[in-house]
N, C-alpha and C positions, 0 to 999 in steps of 0.2 A: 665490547665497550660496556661500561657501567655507569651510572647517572653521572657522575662526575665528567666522564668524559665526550656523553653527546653535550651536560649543560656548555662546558667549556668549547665546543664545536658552535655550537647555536652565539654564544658571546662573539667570538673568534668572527666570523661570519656575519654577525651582526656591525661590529664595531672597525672589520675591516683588517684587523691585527691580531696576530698571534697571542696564545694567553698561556701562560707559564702554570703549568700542572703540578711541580715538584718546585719545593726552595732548593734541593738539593740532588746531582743528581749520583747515585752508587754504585759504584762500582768494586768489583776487588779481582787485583789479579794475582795470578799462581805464580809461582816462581817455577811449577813446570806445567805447563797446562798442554792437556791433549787435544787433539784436531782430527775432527773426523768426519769423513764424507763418503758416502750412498749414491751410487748412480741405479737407480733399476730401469727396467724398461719399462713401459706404458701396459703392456700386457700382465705382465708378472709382479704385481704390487708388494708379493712377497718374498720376494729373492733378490740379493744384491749384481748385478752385473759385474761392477766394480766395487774399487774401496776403494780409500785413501787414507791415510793416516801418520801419524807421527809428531813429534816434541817442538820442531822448530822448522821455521819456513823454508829453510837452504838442506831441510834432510827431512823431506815427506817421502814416504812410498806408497806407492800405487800400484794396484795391482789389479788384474781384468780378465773376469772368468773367459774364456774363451767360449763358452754357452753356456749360458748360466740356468739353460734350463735343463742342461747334463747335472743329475744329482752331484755324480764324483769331482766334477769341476767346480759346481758350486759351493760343496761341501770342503774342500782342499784349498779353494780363496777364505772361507770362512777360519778354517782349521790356521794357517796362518796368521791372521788376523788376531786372531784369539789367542794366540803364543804370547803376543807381543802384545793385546788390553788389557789379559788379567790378571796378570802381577801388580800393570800400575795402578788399575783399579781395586784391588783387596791390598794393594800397600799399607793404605791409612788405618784397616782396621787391625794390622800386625802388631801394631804397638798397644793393646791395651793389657788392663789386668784381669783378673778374677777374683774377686773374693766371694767370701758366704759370708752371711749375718750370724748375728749369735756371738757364738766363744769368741 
């Protein structure tokens, strides 16, 4: 929180009613936006158990190491995963140019 938003809390609280923090609120959305979810376990804060992922709500795939604390399973859910994020992700910077300065 930053001053603006305990004063607005202390008001809010004060006065009984909600206090509006933005005139406006922003949003922007993709026309393909990705989705992705982490399940790990409590133990292993660094390893994904599961995944999840995908474009659109009716064609997510999931997928679930079988032990995720087996390097070969963890690494074969990740190795998938990555087939299919890092295209869409280095898409946007395919399209630029190059130039030099000068001549």
């Amino acid at each position: 929180m930053n001053h603006l938003d305990i004063t607005l809390a202390a008001r809010a609280h004060g006065t009984g009613r909600a206090l509006r923090s933005a005139w406006f609120r922003h949003r922007r959305l993709q026309p393909q936006p990705l989705a992705l979810v982490l399940f790990q376990l409590g133990a292993e804060p660094f390893s994904a158990a599961a995944i999840g992922w995908g474009e659109r709500h009716d064609r997510l795939t999931l997928r679930v190491a079988g032990e995720p604390r087996n390097r070969d399973l963890a690494f074969a859910l990740l190795l998938e995963f990555a087939r299919w994020f890092n295209p869409r992700f280095e898409a946007p910077a395919a399209g630029r140019e190059t130039f030099t300065r000068g001549e």
